[in-house]
N, CA, C and O atoms as a printed pandas DataFrame, in Angstrom:
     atom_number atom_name residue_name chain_id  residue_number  x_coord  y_coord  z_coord
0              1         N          UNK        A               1    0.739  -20.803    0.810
1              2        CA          UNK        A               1    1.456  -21.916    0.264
2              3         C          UNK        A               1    2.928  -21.529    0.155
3              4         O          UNK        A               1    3.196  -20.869   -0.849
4              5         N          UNK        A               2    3.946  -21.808    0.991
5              6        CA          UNK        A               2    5.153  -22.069    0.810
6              7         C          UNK        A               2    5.647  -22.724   -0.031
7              8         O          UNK        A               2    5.672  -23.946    0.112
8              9         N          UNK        A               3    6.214  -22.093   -1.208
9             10        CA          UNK        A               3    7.391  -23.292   -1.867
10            11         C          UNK        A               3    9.028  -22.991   -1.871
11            12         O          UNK        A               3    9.468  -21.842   -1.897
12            13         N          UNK        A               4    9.545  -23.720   -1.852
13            14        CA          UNK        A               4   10.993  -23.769   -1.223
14            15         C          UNK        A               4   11.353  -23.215   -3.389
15            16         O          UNK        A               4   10.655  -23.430   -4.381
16            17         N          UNK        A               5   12.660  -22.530   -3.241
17            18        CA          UNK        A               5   13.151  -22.141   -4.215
18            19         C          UNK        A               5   13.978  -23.335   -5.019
19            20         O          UNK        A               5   14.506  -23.128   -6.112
20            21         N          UNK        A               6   14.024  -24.703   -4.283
21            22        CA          UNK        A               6   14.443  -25.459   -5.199
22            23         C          UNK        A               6   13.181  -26.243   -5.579
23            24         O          UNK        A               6   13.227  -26.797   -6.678
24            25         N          UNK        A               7   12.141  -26.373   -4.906
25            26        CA          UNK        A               7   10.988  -26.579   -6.168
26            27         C          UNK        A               7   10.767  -26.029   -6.794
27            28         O          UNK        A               7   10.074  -26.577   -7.652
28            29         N          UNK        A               8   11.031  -24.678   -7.026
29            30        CA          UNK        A               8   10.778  -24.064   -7.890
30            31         C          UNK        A               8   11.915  -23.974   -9.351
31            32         O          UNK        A               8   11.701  -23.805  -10.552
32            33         N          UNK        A               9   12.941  -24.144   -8.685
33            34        CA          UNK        A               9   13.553  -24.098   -9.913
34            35         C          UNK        A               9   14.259  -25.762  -10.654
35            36         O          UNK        A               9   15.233  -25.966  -11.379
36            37         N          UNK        A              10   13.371  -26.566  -10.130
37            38        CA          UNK        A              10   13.634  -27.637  -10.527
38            39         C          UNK        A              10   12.524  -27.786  -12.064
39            40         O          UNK        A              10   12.955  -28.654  -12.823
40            41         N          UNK        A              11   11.524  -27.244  -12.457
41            42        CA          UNK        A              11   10.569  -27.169  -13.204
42            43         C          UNK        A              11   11.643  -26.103  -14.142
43            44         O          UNK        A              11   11.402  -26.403  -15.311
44            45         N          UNK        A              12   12.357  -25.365  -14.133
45            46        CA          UNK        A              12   13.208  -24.471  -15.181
46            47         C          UNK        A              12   13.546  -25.334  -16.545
47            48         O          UNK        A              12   14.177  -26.385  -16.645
48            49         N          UNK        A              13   13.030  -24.684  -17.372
49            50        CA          UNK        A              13   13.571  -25.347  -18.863
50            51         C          UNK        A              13   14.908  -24.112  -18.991
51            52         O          UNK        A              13   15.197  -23.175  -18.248
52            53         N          UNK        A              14   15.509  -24.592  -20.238
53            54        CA          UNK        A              14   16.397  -23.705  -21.103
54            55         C          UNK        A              14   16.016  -22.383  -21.489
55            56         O          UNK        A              14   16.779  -21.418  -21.498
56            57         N          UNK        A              15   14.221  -22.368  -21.961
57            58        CA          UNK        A              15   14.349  -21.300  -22.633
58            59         C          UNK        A              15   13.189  -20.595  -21.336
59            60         O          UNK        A              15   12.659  -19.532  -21.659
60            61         N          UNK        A              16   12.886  -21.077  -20.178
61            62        CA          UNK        A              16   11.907  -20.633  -19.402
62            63         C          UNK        A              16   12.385  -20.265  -17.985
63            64         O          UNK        A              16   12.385  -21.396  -17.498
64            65         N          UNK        A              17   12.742  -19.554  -17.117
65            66        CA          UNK        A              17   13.331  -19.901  -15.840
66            67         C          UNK        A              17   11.968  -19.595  -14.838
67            68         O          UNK        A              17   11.308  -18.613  -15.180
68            69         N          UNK        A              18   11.519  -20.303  -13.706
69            70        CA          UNK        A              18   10.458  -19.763  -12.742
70            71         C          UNK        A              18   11.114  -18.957  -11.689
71            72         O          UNK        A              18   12.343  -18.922  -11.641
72            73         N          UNK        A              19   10.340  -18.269  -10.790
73            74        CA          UNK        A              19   11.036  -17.751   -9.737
74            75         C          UNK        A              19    9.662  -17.284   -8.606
75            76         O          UNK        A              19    8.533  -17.287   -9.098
76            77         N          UNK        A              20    9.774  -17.018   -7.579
77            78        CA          UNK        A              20    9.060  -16.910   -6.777
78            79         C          UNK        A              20    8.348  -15.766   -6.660
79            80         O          UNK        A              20    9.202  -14.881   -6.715
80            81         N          UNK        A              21    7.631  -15.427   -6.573
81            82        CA          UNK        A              21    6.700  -14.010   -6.672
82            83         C          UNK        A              21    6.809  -13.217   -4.849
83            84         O          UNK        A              21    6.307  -13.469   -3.754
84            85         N          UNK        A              22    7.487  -12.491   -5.247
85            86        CA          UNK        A              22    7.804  -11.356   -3.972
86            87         C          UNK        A              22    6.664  -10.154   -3.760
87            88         O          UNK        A              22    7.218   -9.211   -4.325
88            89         N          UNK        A              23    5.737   -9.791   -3.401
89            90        CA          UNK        A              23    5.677   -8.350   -3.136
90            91         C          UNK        A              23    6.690   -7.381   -2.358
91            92         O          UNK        A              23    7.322   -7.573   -1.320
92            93         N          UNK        A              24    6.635   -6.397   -3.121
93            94        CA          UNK        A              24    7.413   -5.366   -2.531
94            95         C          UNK        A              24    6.538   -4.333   -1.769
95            96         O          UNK        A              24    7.137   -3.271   -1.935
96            97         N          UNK        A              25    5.893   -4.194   -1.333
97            98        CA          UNK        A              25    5.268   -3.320   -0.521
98            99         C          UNK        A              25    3.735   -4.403    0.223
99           100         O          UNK        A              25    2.769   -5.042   -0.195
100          101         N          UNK        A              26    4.427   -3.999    1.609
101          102        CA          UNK        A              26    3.235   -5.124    2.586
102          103         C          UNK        A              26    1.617   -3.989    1.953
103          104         O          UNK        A              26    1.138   -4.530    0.956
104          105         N          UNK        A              27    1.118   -3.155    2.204
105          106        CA          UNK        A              27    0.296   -2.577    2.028
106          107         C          UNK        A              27   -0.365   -2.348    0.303
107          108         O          UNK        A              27    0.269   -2.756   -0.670
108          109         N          UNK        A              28   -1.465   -1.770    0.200
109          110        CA          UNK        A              28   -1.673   -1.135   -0.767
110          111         C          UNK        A              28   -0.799   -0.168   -1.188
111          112         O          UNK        A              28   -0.475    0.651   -0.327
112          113         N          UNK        A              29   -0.220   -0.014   -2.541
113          114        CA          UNK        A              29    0.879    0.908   -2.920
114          115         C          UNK        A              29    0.123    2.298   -3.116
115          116         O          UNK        A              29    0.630    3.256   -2.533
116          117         N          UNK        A              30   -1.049    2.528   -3.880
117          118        CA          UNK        A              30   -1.986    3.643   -4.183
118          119         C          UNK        A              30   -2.071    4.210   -2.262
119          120         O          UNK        A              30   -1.495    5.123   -1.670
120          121         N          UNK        A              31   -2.859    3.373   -1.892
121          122        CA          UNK        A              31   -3.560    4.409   -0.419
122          123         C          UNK        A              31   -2.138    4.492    0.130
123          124         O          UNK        A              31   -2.056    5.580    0.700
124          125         N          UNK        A              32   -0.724    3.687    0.233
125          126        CA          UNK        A              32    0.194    4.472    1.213
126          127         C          UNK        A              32    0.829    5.384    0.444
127          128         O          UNK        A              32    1.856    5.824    0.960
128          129         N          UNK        A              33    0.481    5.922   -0.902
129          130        CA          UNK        A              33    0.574    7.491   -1.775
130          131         C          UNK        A              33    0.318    8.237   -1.302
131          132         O          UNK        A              33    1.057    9.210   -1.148
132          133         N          UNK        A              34   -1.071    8.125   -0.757
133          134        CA          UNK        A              34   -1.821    9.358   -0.621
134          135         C          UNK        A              34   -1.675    9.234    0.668
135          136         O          UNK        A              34   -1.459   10.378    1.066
136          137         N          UNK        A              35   -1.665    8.510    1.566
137          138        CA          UNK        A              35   -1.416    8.434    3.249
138          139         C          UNK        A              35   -0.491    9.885    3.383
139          140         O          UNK        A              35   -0.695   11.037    3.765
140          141         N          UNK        A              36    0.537    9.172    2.880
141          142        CA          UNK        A              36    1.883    9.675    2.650
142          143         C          UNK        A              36    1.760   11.751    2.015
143          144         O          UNK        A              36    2.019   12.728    2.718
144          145         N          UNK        A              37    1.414   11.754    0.915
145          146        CA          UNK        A              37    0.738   13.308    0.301
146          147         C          UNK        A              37    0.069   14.065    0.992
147          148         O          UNK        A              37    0.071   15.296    1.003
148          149         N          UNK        A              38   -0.855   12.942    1.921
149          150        CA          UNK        A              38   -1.695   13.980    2.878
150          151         C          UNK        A              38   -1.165   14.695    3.604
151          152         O          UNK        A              38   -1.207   15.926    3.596
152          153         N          UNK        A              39   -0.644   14.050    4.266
153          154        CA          UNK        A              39    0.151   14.744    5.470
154          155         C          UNK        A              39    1.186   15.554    5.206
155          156         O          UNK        A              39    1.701   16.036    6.215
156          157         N          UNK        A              40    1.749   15.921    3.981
157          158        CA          UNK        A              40    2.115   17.322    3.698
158          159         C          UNK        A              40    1.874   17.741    1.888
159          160         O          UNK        A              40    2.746   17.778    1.020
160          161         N          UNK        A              41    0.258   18.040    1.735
161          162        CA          UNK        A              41   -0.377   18.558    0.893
162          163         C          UNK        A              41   -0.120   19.384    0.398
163          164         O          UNK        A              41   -0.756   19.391   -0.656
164          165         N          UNK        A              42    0.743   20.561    0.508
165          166        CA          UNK        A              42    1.798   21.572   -0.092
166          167         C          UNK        A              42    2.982   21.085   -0.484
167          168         O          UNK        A              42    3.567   21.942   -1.146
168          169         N          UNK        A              43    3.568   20.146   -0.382
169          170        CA          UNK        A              43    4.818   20.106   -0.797
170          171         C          UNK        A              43    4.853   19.137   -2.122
171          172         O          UNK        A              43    3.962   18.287   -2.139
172          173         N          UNK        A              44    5.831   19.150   -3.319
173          174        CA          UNK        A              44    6.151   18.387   -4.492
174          175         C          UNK        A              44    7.267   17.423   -4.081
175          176         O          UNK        A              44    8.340   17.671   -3.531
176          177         N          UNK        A              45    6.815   16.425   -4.428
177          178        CA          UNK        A              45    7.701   15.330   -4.212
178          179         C          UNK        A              45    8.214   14.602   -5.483
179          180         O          UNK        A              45    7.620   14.507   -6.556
180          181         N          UNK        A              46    9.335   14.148   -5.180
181          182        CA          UNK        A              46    9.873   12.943   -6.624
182          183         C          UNK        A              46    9.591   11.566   -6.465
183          184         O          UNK        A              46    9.076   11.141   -5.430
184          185         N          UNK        A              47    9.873   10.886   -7.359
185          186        CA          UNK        A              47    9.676    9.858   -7.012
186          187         C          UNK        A              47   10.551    8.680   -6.170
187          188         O          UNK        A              47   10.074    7.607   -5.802
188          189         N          UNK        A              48   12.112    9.183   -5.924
189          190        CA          UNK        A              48   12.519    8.760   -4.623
190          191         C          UNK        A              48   12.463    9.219   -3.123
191          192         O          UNK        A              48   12.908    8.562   -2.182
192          193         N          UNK        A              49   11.754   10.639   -3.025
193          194        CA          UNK        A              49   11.702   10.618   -2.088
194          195         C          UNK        A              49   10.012    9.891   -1.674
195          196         O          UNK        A              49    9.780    9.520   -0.523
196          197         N          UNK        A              50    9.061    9.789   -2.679
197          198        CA          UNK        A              50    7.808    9.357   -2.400
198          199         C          UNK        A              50    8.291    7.609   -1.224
199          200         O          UNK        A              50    8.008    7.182   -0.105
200          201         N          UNK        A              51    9.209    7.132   -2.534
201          202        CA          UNK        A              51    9.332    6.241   -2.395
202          203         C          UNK        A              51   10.106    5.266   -0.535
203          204         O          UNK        A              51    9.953    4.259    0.156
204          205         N          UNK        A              52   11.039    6.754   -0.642
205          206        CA          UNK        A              52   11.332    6.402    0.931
206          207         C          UNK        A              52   10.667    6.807    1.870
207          208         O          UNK        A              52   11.027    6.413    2.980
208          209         N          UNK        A              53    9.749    7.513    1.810
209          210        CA          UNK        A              53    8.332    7.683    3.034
210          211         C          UNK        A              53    7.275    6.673    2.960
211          212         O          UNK        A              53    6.512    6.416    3.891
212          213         N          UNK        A              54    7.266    6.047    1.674
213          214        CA          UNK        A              54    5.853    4.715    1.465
214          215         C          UNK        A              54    6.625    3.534    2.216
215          216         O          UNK        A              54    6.029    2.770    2.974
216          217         N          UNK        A              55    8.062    3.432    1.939
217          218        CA          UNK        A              55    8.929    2.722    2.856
218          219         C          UNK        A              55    9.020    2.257    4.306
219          220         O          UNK        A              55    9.346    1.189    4.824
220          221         N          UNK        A              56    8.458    3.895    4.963
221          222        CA          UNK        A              56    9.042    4.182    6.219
222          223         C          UNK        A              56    7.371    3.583    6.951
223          224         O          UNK        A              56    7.276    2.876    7.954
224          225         N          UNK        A              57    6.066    4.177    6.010
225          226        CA          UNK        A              57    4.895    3.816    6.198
226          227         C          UNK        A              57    4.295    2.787    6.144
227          228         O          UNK        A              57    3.300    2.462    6.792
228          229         N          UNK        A              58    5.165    1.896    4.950
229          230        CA          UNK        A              58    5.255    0.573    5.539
230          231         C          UNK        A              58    6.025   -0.568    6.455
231          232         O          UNK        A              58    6.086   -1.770    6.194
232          233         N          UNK        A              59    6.544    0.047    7.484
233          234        CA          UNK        A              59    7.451   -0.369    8.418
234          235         C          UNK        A              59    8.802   -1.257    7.827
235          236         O          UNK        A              59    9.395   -2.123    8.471
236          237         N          UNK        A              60    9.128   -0.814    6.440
237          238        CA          UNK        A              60   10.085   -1.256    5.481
238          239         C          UNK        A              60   11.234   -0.329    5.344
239          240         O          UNK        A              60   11.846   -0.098    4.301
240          241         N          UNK        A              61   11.531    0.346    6.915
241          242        CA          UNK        A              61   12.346    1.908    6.121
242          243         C          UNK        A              61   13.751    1.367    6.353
243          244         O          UNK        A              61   14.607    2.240    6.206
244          245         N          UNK        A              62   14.365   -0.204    6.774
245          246        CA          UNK        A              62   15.441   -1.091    7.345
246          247         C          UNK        A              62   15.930   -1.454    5.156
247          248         O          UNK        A              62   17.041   -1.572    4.639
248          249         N          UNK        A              63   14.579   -1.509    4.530
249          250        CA          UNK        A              63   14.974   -1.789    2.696
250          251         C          UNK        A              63   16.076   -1.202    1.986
251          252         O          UNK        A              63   16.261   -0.036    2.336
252          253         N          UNK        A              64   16.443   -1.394    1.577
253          254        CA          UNK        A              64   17.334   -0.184    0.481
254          255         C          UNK        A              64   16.408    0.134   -1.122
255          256         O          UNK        A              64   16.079   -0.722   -1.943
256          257         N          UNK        A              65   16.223    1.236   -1.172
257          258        CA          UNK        A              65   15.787    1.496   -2.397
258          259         C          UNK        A              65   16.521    1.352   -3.358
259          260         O          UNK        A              65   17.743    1.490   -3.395
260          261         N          UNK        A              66   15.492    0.939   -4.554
261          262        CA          UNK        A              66   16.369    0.300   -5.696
262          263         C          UNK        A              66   15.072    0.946   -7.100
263          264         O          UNK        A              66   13.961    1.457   -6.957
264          265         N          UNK        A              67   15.789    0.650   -8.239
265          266        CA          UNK        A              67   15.179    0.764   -8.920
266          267         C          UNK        A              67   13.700    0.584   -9.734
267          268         O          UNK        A              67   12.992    1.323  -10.418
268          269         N          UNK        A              68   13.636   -0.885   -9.248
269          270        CA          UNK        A              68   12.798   -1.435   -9.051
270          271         C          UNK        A              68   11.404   -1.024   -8.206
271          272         O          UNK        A              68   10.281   -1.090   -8.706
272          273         N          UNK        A              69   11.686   -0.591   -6.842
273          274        CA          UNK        A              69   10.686    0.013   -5.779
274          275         C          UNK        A              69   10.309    1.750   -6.413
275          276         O          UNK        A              69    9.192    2.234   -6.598
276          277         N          UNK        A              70   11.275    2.211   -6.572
277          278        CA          UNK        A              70   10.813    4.063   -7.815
278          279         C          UNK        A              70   10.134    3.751   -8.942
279          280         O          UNK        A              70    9.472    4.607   -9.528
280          281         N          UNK        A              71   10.243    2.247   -9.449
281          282        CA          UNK        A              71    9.128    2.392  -10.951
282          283         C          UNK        A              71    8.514    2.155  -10.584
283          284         O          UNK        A              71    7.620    2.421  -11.388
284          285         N          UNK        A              72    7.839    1.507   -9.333
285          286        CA          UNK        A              72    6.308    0.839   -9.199
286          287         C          UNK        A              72    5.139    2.000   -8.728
287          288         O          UNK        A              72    4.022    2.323   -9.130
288          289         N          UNK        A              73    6.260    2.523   -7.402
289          290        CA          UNK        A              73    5.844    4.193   -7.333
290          291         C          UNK        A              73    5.553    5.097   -8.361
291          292         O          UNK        A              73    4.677    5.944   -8.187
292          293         N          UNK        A              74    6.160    5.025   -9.379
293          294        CA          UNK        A              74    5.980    6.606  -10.423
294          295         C          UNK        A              74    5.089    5.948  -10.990
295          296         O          UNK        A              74    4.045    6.594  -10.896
296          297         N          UNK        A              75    4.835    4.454  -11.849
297          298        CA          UNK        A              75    3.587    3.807  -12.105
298          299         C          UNK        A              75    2.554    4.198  -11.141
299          300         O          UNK        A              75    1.484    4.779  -11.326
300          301         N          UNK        A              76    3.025    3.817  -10.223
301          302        CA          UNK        A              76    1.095    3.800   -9.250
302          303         C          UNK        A              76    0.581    5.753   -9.010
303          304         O          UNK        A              76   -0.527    6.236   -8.775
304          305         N          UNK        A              77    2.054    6.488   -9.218
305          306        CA          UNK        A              77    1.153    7.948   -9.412
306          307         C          UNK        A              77    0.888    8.597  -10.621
307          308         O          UNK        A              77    0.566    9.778  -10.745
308          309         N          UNK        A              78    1.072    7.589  -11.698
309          310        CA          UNK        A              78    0.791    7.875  -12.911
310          311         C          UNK        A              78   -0.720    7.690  -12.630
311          312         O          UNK        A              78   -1.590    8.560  -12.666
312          313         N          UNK        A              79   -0.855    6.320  -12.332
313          314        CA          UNK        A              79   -2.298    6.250  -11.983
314          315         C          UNK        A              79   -3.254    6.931  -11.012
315          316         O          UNK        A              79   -4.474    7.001  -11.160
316          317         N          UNK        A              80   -2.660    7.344  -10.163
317          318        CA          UNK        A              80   -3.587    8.487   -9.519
318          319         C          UNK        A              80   -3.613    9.395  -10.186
319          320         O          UNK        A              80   -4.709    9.819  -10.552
320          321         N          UNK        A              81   -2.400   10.039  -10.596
321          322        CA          UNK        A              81   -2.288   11.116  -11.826
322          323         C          UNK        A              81   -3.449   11.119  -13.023
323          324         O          UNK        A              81   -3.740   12.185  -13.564
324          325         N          UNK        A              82   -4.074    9.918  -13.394
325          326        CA          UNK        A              82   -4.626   10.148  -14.497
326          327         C          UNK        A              82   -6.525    9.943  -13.639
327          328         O          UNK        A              82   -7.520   10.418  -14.186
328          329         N          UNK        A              83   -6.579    9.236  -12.415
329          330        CA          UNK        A              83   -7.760    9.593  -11.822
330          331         C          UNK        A              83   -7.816   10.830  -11.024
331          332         O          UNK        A              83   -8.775   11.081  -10.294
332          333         N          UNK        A              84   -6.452   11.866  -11.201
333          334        CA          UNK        A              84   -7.019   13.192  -10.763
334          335         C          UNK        A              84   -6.599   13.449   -9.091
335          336         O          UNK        A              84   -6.766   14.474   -8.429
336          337         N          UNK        A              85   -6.089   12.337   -8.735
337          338        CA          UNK        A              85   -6.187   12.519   -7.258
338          339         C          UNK        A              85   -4.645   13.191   -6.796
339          340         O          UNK        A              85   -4.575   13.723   -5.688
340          341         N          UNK        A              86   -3.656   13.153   -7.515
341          342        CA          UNK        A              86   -2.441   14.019   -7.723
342          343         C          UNK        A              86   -2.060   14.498   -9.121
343          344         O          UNK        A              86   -2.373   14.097  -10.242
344          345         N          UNK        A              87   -1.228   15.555   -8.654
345          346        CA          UNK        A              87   -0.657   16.153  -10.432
346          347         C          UNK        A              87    0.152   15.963  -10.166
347          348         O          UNK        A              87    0.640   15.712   -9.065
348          349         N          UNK        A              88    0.797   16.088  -11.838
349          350        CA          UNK        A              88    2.090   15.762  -12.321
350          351         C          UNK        A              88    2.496   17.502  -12.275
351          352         O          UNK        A              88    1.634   18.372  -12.397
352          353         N          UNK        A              89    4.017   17.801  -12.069
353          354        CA          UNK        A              89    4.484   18.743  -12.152
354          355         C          UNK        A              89    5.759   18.343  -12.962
355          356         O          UNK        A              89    6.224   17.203  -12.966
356          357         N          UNK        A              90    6.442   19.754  -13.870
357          358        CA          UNK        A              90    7.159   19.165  -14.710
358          359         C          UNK        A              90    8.292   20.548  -14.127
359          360         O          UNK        A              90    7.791   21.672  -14.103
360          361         N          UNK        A              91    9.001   20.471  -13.915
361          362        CA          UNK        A              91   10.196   21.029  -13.834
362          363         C          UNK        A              91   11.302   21.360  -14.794
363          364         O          UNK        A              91   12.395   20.797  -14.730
364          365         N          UNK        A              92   10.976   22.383  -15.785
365          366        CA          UNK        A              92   11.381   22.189  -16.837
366          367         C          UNK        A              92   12.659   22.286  -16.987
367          368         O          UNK        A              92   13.198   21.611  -17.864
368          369         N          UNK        A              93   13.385   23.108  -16.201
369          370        CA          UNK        A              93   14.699   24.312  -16.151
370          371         C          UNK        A              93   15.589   22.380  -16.100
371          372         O          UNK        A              93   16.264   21.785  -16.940
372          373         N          UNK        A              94   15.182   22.049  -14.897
373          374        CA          UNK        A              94   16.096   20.418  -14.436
374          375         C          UNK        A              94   15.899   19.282  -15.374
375          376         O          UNK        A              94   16.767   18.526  -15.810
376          377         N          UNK        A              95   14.562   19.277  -15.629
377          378        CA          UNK        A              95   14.104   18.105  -16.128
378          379         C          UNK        A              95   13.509   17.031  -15.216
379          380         O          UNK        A              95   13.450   15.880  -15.650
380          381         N          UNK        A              96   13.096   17.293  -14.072
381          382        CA          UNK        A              96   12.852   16.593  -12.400
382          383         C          UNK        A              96   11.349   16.517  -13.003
383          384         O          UNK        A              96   10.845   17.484  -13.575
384          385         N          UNK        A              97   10.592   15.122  -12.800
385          386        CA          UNK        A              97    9.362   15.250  -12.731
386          387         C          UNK        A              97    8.782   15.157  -11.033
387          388         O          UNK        A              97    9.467   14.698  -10.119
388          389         N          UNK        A              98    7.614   15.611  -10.901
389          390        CA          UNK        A              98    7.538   15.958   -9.262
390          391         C          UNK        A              98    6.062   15.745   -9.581
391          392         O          UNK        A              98    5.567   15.862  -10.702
392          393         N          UNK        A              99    5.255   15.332   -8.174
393          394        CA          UNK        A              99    4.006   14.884   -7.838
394          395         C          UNK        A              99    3.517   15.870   -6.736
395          396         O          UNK        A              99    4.228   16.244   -5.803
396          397         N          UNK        A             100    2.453   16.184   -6.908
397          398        CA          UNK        A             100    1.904   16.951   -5.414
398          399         C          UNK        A             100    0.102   16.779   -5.503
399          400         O          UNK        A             100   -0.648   16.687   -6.474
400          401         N          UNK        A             101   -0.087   16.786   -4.410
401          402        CA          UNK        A             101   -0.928   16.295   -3.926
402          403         C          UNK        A             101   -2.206   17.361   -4.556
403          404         O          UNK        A             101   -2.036   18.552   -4.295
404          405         N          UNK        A             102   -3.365   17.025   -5.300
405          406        CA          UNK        A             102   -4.243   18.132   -6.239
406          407         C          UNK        A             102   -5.141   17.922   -5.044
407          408         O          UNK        A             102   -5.549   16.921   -4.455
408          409         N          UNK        A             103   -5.393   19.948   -4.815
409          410        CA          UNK        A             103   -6.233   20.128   -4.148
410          411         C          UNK        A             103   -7.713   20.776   -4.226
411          412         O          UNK        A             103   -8.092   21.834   -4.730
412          413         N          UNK        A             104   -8.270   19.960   -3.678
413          414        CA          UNK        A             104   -9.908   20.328   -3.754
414          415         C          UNK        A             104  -10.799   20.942   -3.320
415          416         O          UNK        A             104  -11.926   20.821   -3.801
């Protein structure tokens, strides 16, 4: 269902504004994590660089990263993080939090 952005914002009250619902990532955000981790299972990553390889894996690497695209990432490896399927690494000396791929 297409709706044009001035139907949509013709329904806007004062205290309500609508807006169109975008996904930001064509794929599953979780499996292009781990797509992405697999293929180099030794190494710690941050969460912008996660973010510009899930980019590149989703044929989105033309995007500019923004703030927005690094929280959804560090969210979705929080959540693998807490089903175990990556760790959290803490970098204490910097303060850098880093992800790597937990191996089994």
């Amino acid at each position: 269902m297409n709706i044009s952005e001035d139907e949509v914002h013709q329904h806007n009250t004062e205290h309500f504004k609508y807006r169109v619902y975008h996904k930001r990532f064509n794929g599953k955000l979780s499996q292009l994590i781990q797509q992405v981790m697999k293929a180099e299972p030794h190494r710690s990553w941050r969460a912008e660089e996660i973010t510009e390889a899930v980019l590149v894996a989703d044929k989105q690497a033309y995007r500019p990263i923004t703030k927005d695209y690094i929280e959804s990432v560090r969210s979705a490896c929080e959540r693998l993080a807490r089903r175990e399927i990556i760790e959290r690494v803490e970098v204490v000396r910097y303060k850098v939090i880093q992800w790597k791929w937990k191996q089994r």
